[in-house]
C-alpha positions as CSV (number, residue, x, y, z in Angstrom):
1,X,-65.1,-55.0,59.1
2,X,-63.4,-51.6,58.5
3,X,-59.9,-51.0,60.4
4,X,-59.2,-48.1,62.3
5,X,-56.5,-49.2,64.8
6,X,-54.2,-51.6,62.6
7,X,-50.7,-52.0,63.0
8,X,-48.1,-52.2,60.1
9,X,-46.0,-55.3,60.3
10,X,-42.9,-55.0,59.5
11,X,-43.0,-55.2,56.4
12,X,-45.9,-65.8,48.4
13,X,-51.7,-83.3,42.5
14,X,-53.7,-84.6,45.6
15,X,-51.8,-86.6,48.2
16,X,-53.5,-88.7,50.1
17,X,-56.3,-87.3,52.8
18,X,-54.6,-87.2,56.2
19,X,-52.4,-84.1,55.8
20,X,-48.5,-84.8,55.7
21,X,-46.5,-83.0,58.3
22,X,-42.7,-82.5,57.3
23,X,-40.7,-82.4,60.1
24,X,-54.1,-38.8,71.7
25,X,-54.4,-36.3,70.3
26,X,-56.9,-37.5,68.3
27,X,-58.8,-40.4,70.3
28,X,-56.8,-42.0,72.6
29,X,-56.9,-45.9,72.0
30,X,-57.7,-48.8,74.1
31,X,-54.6,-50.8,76.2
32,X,-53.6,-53.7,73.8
33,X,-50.4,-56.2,74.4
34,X,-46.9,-55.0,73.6
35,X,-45.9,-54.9,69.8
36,X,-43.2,-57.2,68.8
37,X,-40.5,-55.6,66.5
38,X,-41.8,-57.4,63.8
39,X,-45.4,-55.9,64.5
40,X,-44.0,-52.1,64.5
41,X,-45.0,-49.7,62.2
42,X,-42.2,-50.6,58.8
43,X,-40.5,-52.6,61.3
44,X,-37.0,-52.3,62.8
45,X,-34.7,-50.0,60.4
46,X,-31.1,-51.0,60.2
47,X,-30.4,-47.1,60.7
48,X,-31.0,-47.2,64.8
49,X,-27.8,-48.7,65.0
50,X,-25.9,-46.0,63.0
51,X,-24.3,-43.4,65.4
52,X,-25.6,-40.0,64.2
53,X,-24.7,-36.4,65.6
54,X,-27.2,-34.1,67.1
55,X,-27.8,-30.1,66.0
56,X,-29.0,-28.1,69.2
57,X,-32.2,-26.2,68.4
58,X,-32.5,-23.0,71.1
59,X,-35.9,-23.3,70.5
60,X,-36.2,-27.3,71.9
61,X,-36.0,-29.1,75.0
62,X,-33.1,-29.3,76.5
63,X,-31.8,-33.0,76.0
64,X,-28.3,-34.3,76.6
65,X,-26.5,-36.3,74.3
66,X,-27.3,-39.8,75.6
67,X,-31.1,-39.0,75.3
68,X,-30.3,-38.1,72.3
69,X,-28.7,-41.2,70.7
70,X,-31.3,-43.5,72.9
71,X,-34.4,-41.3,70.9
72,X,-32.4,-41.7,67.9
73,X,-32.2,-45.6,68.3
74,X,-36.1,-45.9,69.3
75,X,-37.0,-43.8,66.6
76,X,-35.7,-46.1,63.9
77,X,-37.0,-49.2,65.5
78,X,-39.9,-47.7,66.0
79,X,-41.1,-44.7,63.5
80,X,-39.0,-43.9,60.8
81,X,-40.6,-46.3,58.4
82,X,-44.0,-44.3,58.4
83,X,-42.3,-40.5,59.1
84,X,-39.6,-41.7,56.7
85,X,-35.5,-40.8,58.1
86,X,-35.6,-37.2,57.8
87,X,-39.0,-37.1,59.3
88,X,-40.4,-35.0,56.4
89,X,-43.1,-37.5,56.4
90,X,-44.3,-40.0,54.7
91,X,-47.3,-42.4,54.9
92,X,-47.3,-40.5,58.7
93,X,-47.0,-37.2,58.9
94,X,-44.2,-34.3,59.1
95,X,-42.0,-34.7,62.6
96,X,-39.7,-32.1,62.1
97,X,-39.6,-29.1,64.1
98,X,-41.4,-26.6,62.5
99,X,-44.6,-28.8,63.2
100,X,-43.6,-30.4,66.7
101,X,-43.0,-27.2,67.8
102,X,-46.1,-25.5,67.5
103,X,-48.1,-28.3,69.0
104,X,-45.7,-28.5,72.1
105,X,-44.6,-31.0,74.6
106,X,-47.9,-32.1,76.3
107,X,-49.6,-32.8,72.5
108,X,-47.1,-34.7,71.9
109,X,-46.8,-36.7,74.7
110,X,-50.6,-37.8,74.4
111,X,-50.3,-38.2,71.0
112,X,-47.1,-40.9,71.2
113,X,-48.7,-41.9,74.5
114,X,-51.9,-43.2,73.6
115,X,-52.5,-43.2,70.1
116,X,-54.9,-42.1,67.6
117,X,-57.5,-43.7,65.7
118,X,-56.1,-42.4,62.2
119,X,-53.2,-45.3,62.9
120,X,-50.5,-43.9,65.0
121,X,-49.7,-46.9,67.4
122,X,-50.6,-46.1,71.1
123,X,-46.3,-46.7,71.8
124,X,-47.4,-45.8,75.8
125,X,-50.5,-47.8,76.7
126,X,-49.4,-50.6,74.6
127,X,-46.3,-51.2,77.0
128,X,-44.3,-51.0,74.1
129,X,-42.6,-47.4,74.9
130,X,-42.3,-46.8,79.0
131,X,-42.7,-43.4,80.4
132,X,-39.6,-42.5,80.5
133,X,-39.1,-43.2,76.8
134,X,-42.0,-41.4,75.5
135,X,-40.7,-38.3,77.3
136,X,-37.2,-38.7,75.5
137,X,-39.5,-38.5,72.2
138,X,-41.5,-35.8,73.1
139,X,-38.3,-34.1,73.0
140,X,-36.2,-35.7,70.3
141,X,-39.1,-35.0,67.4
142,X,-38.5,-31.0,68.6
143,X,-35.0,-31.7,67.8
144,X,-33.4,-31.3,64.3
145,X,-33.8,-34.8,62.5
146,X,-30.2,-35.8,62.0
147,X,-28.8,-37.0,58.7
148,X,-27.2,-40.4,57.9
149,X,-24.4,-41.0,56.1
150,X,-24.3,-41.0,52.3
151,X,-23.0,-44.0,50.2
152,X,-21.8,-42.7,46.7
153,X,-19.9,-45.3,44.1
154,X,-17.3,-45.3,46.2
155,X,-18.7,-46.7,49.6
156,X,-21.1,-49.2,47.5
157,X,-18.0,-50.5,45.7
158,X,-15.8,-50.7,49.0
159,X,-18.7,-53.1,50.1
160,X,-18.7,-55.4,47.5
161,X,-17.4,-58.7,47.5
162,X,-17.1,-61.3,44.3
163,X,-17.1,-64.7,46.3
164,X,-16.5,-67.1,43.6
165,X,-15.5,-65.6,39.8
166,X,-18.0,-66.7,37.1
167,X,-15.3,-68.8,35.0
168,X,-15.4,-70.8,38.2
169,X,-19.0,-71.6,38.5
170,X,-20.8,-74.1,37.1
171,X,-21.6,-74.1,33.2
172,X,-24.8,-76.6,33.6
173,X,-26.7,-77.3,36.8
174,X,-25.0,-79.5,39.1
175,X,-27.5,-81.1,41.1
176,X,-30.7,-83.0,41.1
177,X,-33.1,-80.0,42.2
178,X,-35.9,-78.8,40.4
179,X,-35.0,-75.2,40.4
180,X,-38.4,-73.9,38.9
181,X,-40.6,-75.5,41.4
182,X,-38.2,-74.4,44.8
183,X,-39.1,-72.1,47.1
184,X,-36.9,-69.1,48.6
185,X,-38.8,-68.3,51.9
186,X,-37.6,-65.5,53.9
187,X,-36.8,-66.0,57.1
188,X,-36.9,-62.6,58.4
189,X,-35.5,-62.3,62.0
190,X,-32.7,-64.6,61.6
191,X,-31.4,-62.8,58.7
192,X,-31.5,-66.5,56.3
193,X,-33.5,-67.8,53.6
194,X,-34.8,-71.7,53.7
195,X,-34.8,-73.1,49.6
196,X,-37.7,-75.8,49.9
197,X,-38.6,-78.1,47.3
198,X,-42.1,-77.7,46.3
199,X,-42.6,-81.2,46.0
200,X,-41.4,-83.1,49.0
201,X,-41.8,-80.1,50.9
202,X,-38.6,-80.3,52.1
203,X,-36.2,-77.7,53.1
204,X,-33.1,-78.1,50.9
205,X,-30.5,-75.9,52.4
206,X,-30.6,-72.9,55.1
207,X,-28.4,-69.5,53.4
208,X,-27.1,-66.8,55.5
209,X,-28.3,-63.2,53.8
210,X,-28.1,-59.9,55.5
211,X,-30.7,-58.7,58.2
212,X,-34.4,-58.5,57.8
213,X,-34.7,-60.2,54.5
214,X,-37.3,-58.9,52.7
215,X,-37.2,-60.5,49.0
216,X,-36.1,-62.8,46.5
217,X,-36.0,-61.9,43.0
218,X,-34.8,-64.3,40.3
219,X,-32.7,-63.6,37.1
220,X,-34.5,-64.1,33.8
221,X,-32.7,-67.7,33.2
222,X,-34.0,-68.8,36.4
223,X,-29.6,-69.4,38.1
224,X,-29.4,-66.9,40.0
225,X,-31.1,-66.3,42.8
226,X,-31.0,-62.5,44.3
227,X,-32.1,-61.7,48.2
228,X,-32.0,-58.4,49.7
229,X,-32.7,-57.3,53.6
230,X,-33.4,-54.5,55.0
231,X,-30.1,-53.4,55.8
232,X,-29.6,-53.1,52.1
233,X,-27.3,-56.1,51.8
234,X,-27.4,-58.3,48.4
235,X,-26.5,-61.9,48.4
236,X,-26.2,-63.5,44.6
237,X,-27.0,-67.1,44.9
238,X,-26.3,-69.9,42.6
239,X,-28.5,-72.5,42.0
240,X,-26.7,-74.2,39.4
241,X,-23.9,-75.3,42.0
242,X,-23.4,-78.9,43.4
243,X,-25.0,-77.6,46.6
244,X,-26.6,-73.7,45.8
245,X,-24.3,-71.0,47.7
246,X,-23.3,-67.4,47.9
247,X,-21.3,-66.0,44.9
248,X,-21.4,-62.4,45.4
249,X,-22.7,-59.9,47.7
250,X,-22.9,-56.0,48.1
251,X,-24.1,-53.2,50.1
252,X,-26.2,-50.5,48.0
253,X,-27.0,-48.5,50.8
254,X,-27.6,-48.4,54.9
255,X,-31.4,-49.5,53.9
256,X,-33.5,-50.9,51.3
257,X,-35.9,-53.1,50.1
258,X,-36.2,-53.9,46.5
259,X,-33.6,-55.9,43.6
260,X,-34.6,-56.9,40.2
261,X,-32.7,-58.0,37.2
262,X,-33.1,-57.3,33.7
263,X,-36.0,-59.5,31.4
264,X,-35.5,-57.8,28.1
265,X,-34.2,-59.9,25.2
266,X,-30.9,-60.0,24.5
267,X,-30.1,-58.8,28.1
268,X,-31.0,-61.9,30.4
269,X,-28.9,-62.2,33.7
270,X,-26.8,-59.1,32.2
271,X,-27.6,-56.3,35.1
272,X,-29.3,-55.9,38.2
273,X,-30.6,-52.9,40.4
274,X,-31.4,-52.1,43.7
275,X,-33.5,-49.5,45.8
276,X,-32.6,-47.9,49.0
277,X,-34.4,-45.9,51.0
278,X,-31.7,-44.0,52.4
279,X,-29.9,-42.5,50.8
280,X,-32.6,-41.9,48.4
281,X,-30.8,-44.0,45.8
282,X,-30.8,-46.9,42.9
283,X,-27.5,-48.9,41.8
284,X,-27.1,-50.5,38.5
285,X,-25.4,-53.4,38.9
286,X,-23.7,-56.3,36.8
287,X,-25.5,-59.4,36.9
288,X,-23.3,-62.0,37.6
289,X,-20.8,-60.9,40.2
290,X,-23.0,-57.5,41.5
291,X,-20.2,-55.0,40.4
292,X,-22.0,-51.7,40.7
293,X,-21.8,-49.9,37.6
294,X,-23.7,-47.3,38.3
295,X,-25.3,-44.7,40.9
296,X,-28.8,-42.8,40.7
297,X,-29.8,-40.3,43.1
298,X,-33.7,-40.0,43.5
299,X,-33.8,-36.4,45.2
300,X,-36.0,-34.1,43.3
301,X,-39.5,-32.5,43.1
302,X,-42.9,-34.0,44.0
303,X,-45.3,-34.8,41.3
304,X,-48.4,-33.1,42.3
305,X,-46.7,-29.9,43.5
306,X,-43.6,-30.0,41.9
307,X,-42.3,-29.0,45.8
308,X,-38.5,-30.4,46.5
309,X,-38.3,-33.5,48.6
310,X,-34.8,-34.6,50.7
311,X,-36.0,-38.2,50.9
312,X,-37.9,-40.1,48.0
313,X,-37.5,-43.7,49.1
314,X,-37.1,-46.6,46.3
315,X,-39.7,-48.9,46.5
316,X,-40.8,-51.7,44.5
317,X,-39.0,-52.0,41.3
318,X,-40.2,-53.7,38.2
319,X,-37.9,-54.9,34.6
320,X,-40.0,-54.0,31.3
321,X,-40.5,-57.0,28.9
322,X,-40.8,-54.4,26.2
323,X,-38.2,-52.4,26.5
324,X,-34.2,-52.8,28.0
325,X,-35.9,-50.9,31.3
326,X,-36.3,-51.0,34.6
327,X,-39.3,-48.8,36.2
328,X,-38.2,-47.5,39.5
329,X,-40.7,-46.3,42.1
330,X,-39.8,-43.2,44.1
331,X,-42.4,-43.3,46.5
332,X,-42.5,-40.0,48.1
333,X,-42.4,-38.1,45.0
334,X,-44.4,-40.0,42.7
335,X,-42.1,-40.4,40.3
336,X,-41.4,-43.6,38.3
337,X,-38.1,-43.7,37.1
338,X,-38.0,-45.7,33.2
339,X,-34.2,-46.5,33.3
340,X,-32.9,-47.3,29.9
341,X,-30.2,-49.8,30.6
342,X,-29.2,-50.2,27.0
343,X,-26.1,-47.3,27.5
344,X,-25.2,-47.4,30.9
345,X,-22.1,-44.6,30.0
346,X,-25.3,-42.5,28.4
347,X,-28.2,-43.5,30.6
348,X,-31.2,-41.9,29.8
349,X,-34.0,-42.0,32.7
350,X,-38.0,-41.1,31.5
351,X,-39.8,-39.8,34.6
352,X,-43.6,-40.7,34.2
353,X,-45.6,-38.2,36.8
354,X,-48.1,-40.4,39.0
355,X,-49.7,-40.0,42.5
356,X,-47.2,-40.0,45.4
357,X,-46.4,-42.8,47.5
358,X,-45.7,-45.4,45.6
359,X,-45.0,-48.9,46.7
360,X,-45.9,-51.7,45.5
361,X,-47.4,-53.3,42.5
362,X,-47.0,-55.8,39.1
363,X,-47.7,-56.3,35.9
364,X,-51.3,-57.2,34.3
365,X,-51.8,-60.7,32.6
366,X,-50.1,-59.7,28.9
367,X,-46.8,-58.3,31.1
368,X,-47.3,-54.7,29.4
369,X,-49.1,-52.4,32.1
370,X,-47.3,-52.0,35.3
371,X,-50.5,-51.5,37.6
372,X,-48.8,-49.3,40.9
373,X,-49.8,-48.5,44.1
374,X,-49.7,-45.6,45.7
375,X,-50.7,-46.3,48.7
376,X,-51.4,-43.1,50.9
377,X,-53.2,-41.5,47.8
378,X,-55.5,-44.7,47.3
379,X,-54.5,-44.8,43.7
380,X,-53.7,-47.8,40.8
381,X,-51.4,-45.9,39.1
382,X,-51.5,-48.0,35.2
383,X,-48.5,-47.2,33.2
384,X,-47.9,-48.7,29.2
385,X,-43.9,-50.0,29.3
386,X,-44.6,-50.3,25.7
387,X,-44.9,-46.9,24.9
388,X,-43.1,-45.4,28.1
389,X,-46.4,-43.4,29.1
390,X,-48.8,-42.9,32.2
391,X,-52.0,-44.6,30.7
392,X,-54.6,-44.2,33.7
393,X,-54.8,-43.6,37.7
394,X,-57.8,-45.8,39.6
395,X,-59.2,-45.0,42.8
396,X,-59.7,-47.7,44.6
397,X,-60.0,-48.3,48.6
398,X,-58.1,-46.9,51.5
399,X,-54.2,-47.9,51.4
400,X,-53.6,-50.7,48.6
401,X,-51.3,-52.6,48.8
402,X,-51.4,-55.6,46.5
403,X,-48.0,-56.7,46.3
404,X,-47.6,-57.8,42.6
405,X,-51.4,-58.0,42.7
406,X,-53.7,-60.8,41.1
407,X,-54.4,-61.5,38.0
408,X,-57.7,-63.7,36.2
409,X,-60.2,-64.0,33.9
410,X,-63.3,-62.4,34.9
411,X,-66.7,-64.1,33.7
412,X,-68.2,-60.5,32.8
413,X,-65.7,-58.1,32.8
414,X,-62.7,-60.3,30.9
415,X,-59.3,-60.1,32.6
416,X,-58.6,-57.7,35.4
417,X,-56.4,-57.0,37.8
418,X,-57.0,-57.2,41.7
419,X,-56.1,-55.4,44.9
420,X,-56.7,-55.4,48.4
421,X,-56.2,-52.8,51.1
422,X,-54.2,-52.5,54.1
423,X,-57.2,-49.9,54.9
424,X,-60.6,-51.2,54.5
425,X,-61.9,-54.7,54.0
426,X,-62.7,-54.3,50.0
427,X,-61.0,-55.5,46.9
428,X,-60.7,-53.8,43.9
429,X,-60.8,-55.5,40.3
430,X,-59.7,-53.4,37.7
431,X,-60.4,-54.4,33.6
432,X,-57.1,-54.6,32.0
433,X,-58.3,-55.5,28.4
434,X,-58.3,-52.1,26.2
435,X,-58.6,-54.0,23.3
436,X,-61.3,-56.2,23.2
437,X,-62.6,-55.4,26.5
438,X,-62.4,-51.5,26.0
439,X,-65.7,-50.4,28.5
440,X,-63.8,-52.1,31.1
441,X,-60.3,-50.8,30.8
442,X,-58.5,-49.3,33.8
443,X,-61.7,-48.9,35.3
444,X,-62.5,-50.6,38.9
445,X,-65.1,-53.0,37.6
446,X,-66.1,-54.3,40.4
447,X,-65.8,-54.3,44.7
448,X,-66.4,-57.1,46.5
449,X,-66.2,-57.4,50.1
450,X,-63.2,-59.5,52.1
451,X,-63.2,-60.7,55.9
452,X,-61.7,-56.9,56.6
453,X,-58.8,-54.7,56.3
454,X,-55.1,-55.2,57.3
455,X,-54.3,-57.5,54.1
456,X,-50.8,-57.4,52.6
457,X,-51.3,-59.6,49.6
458,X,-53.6,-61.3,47.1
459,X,-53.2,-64.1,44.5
460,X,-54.3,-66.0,41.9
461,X,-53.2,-68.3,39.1
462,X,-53.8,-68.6,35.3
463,X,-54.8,-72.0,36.5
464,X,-56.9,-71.4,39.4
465,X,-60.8,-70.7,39.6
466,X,-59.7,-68.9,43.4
467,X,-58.5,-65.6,44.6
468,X,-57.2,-65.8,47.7
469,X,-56.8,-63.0,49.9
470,X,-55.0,-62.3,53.6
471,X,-55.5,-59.9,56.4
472,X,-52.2,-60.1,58.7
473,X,-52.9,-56.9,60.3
474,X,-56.2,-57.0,61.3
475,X,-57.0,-56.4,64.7
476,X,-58.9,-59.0,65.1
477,X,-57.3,-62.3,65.5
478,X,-60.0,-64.4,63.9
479,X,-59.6,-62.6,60.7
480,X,-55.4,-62.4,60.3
481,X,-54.9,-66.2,61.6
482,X,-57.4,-66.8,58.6
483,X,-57.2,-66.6,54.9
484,X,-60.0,-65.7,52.5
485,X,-60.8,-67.5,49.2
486,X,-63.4,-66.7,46.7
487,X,-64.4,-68.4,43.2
488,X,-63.5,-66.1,40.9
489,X,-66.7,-67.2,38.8
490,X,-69.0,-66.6,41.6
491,X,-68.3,-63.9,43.7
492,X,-71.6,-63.0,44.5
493,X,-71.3,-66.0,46.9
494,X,-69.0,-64.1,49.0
495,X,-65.8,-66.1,50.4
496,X,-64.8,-69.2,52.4
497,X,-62.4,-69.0,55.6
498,X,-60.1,-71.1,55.9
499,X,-58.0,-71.4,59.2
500,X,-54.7,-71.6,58.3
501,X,-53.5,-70.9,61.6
502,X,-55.4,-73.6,63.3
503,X,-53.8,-75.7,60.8
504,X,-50.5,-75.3,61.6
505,X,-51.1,-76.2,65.5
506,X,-48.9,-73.9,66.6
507,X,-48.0,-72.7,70.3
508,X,-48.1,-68.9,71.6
509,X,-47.8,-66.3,69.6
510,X,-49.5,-64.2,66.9
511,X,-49.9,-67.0,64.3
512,X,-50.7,-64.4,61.9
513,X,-51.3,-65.8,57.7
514,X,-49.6,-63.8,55.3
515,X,-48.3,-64.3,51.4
516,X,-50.2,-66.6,49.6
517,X,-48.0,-67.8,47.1
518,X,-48.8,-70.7,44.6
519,X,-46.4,-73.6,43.4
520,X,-45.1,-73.7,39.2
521,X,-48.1,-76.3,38.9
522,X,-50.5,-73.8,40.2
523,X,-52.5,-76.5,42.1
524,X,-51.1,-75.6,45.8
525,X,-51.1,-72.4,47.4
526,X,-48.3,-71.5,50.4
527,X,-48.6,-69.4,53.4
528,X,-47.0,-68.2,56.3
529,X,-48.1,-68.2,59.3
530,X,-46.0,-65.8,61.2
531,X,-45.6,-65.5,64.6
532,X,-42.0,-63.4,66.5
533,X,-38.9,-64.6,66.2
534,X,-38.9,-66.5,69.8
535,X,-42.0,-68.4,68.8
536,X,-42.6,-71.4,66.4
537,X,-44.0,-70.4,62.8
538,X,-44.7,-72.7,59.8
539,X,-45.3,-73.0,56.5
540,X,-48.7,-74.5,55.9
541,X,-50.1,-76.0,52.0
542,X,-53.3,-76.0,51.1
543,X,-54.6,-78.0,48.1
544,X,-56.5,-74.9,45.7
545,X,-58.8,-77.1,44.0
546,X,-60.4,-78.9,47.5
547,X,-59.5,-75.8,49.8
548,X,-57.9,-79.0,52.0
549,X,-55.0,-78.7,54.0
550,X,-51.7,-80.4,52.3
551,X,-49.5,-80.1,54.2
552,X,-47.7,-78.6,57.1
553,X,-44.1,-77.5,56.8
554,X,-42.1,-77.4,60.6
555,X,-38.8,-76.4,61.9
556,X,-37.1,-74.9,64.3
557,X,-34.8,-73.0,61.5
558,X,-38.1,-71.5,60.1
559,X,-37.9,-68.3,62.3
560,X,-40.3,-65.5,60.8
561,X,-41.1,-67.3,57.7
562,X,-42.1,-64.2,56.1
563,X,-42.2,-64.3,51.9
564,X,-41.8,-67.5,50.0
565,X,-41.1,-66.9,46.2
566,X,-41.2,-69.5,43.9
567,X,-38.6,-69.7,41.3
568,X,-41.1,-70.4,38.4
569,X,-43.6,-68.0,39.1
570,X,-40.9,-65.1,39.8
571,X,-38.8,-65.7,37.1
572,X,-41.8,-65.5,34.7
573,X,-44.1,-62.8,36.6
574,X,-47.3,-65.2,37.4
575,X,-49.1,-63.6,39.6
């Protein structure tokens, strides 16, 4: 089934048989129930609560200042994660004046109104946006964007607090946990993360973070724990500790999404960075107590048409296993940042020229080809971290987004890589063997067909024969309460669906699956099944060699259970 009306969210042994339970302008679209925050378009952005001043344009509707501020609030709840924060655009188009304009106040107003079958939500028919609001748009998006504040050294340092010194942590784990097989699962409304053991499925302990936690990255030694939200907020956790807590924490911005820590030999645990996507920044950080070191702007020009943009957001960030580097996407340019972190006082940067908005992505099975989505230009960007060069771009369907991807052994085409798309209900495998697999390198191999489009993530497991594969933000409910699995030996056979939702025997809400994510043993696969922040979620386990439910995780703490990371497979990049 192909998607033409989804809706981004905002946006990882056998027990016994009886399951354990622990505790338009275009064409105008049909009237569907209200989005939830967590159903909007990039979600709720920390910046519609930042007061920001208005520039009068003569040429604009009149609109006093407390329209102004109320358009400037919805706008950021609503819109800013697709038109990006100066509204130059981004995976949406250009809102800024200059266009809005020109196609005047009753364009508009349909447009925001009712929708459009290329993906704009229908903000008015929806109930989401009353009347009265979508006239206040109408005329804010004629209206100069205004500007956020900017954070330099000085404002990211003023935010940082050192909770407990290193000399006074821990020098050997404290406690009985098996750190490699926990899980950090975000729980994304309540601005926490649950740790759950893999094995008794229980949840350990319930850490405050900052709001809308969006992932968990761990350090190379597998301590320390890092979790950032959207608001840009770090929180350094300790898992050596007596009971696992908070040790440092920092602001690198007003919003942001990504924090990874440095892999390369001889610099484990040394430094960390962060991405923001405003301001348009990345911040070098030490390891162990989050001291920013350093601050790196990503203004600059696209790489297709070498045109100057305000706002190139920092998406996913990766750490080289090759080199002392982290690779830095700058999504709306195109740009990936190589950031030699060997000389932080002489930092040299290698920009490496791929398609434009990139997102997310991971390395292939040998850990030396970063394979990168861009997403709007339906492009596998493949870049060599060996040799610090772009080695390929692969078309592939309409809007991957893979996450960190998939990888396995294919039984024709030797190992490959895997996508699927937020766009269209195919998956992409892509031969990542040039050497003895050469015919098949960086090429898309093959395309096999999913239960449809709207999926967020895909995984596998070097010991699992299964790819499994989720569709959140499908339209149809069938398919995004659902997961898909396929044999990775027989694909021709198509997949299974598995109701994952069902399983969990949930009450109201949108129950929708999302992040599969396997345990260190590689024998169980985790998902979420997501539902708003008033309504019960769960975790729910599935057993990957019999496809039968395991188990099914509950609690009333488990609000928007979003990702789930697992220490192992993090740490050491199996995916």
């Amino acid at each position: 089934m192909k998607i033409f009306n989804w809706r981004i969210v905002v946006a990882s042994s056998l027990l016994a048989a009886i399951p354990m339970v622990v505790s338009a302008a275009d064409e105008p679209a049909k009237k569907l129930e209200p989005l939830t925050s967590s159903q909007q378009a990039g979600g709720t952005s920390p910046l519609a609560n930042v007061v920001m001043h208005q520039t009068i344009n003569p040429k604009s509707p009149a609109m006093p200042e407390a329209d102004f501020q109320r358009g400037t609030k919805i706008y950021f709840e609503r819109c800013a994660g697709c038109h990006g924060v100066l509204r130059k655009g981004a995976t949406g188009k250009a809102l800024t004046p200059d266009v809005t304009l020109d196609k005047g106040s009753d364009y508009l107003h349909t447009f925001i109104y009712y929708g459009s079958a290329q993906g704009m939500p229908n903000w008015g028919t929806s109930g989401t946006l009353s009347k009265e609001e979508v006239d206040i748009m109408v005329k804010y998006i004629q209206h100069e964007p205004p500007q956020p504040p900017e954070m330099g050294l000085k404002e990211v340092q003023a935010s940082w607090k050192l909770l407990i010194e290193p000399e006074k942590r821990p020098k050997k784990q404290m406690n009985n946990l098996d750190i490699s097989n926990l899980f950090s699962v975000t729980l994304r409304d309540a601005g926490k993360i649950a740790l759950i053991d893999g094995a008794s499925k229980k949840i350990v302990q319930i850490l405050d973070t900052g709001y809308a936690v969006h992932i968990s990255r761990m350090s190379v030694s597998g301590r320390y724990l890092y979790v950032i939200g959207r608001d840009a907020k770090i929180v350094l956790i300790d898992l050596w500790m007596a009971t696992p807590a908070a040790v440092a924490e920092i602001k690198v911005g007003l919003e942001a999404r990504s924090v990874e820590t440095s892999k390369f030999k001889g610099y484990e645990d040394k430094y960390a960075i962060a991405g923001a996507y405003w301001p348009p920044q990345y911040v070098i950080m030490d390891g162990d107590t989050l001291k920013p070191l350093r601050v790196v702007g990503t203004r600059g020009m696209t790489s297709d048409t070498q045109d100057y943009h305000p706002e190139p957001r920092v998406a996913a960030i990766v750490s080289s296993h090759y080199r002392p580097e982290f690779l830095v996407n700058a999504k709306e340019t195109g740009m990936v940042h190589m950031v030699d972190y060997s000389d932080l006082e002489n930092l040299k940067v290698t920009m490496i020229n791929t398609p434009r908005f990139l997102h997310d992505g991971g390395f292939e099975s040998t850990g030396r080809y970063f394979m990168d989505a861009a997403n709007a230009s339906d492009k596998i960007a493949v870049i060599d971290t060996k040799e610090d060069k772009l080695t390929a771009v692969v078309s592939v369907g309409k809007t991957p987004h893979p996450g960190r991807g998939a990888n396995f052994k294919h039984p024709k085409f030797g190992p490959v890589w895997a996508t699927s798309h937020l766009g269209d209900e195919t998956i992409s495998l892509i031969g990542t063997d040039p050497v003895k697999n050469k015919a098949h390198a960086w090429k898309v191999v093959q395309t096999i067909k999913g239960a449809g489009g709207g999926s967020l993530f895909i995984k596998s497991h070097p010991k699992s024969k299964n790819l499994w594969v989720d569709a959140p933000l499908n339209p149809d409910e069938k398919i995004s309460q659902s997961v898909a699995v396929f044999d990775i030996n027989n694909f021709d056979n198509g997949f299974k669906s598995l109701p994952i939702a069902e399983w969990a025997n949930l009450g109201k809400g949108a129950k929708r699956v999302v992040q599969p994510e396997y345990n260190k043993a590689g024998d169980e696969v985790w998902f979420s099944v997501w539902s708003a922040a008033n309504e019960e979620s769960a975790i729910v386990v599935v057993d990957d060699k019999t496809l039968k439910l395991k188990a099914v995780i509950k609690d009333k703490v488990l609000v928007t259970p979003t990702g789930k990371f697992n220490v192992y497979n993090t740490q050491h990049d199996v995916y």
